[in-house]
C-alpha positions as CSV (number, residue, x, y, z in Angstrom):
1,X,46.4,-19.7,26.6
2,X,48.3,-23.0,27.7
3,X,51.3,-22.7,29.8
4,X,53.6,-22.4,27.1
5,X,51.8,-19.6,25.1
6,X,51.9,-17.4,28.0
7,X,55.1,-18.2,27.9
8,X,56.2,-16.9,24.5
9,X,53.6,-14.2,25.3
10,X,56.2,-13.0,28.2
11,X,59.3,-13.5,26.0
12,X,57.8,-11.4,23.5
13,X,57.3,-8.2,26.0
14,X,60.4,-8.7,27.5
15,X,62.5,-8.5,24.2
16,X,59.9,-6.2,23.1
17,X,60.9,-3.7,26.2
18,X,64.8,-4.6,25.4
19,X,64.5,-3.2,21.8
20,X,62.4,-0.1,23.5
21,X,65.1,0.5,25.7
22,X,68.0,-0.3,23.8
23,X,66.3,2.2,20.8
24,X,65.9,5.1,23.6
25,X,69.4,5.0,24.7
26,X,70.4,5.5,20.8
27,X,68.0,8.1,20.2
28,X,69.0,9.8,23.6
29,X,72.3,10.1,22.4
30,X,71.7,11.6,19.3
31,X,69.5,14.3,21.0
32,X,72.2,15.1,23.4
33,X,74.5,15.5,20.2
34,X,71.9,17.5,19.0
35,X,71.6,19.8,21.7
36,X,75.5,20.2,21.9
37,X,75.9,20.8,19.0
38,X,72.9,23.5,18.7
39,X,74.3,25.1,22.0
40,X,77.8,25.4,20.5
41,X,76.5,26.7,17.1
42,X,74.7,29.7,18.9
43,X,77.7,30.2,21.9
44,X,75.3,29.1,24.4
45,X,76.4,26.2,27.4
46,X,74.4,23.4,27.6
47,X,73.5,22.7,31.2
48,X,74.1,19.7,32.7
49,X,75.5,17.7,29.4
50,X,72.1,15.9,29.0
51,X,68.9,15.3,27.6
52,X,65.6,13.9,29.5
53,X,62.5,12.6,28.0
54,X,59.5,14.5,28.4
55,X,57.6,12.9,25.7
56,X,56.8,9.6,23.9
57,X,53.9,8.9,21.5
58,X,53.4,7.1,17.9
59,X,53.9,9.3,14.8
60,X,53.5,9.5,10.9
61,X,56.8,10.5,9.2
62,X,57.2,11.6,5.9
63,X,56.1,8.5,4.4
64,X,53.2,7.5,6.4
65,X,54.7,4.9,8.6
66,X,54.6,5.0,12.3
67,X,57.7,5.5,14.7
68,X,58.2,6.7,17.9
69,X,58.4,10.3,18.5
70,X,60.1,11.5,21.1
71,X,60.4,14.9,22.9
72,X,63.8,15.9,24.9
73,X,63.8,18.8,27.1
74,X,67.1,20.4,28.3
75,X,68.4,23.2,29.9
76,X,71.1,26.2,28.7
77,X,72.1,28.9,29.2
78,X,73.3,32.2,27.5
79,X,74.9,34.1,30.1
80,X,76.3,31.9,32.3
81,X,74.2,32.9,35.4
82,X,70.9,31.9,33.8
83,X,69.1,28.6,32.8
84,X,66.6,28.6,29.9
85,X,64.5,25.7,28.4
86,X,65.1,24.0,25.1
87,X,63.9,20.6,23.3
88,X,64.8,18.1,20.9
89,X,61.8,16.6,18.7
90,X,63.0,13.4,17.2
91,X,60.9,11.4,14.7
92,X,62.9,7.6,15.0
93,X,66.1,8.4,15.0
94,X,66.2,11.8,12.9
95,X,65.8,14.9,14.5
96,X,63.0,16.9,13.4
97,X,62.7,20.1,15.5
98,X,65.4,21.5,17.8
99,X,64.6,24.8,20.0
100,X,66.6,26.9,21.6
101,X,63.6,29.6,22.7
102,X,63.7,32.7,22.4
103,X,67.1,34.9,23.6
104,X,68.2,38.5,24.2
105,X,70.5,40.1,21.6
106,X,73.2,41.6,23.0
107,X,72.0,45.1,22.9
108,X,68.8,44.1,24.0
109,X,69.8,43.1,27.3
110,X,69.8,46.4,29.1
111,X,66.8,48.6,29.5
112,X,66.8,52.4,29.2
């Protein structure tokens, strides 16, 4: 490549990791919704008000076309004293899978 292909070459990963970025922080929020929304839904407190990325690969989605899938993992809990594990698993922008794991019912908290 001449001088100014790599050039153009550079520009192109550098707006190319802006858009990556840029698309995270979207699709971060929306997971955290997500979760909050999940977490209120069940009367469970989402720990720490966030989301982190535990997870990033190409996927097919309905349609055959490739977009980023991305795996959140957070933390809740159910009574307060206790923190549990739960994940967003978002396909672009849409959420496709969101776990809570597996919780106690209330009488099935105490042993006899």
């Amino acid at each position: 490549m001449e001088g100014g292909g790599w050039e153009l070459f550079g520009l192109v990963v550098l707006a190319g990791g802006a858009w990556l970025w840029l698309d995270s922080l979207k699709a971060r929020d929306i997971g955290i919704a997500a979760a909050r929304t999940a977490c209120l839904s069940e009367d469970l407190q989402l720990l720490d008000d966030t989301v982190a990325i535990s997870r990033l690969r190409l996927a097919r989605n309905d349609d055959g076309r490739l977009q980023l899938q991305r795996v959140y993992a957070f933390e809740y809990s159910d009574t307060g004293d206790n923190r549990r594990n739960g994940s967003v698993v978002m396909l672009g922008r849409r959420v496709v899978v969101l776990n809570v794991g597996l919780r106690l019912l209330p009488s099935e908290r105490t042993l006899h």
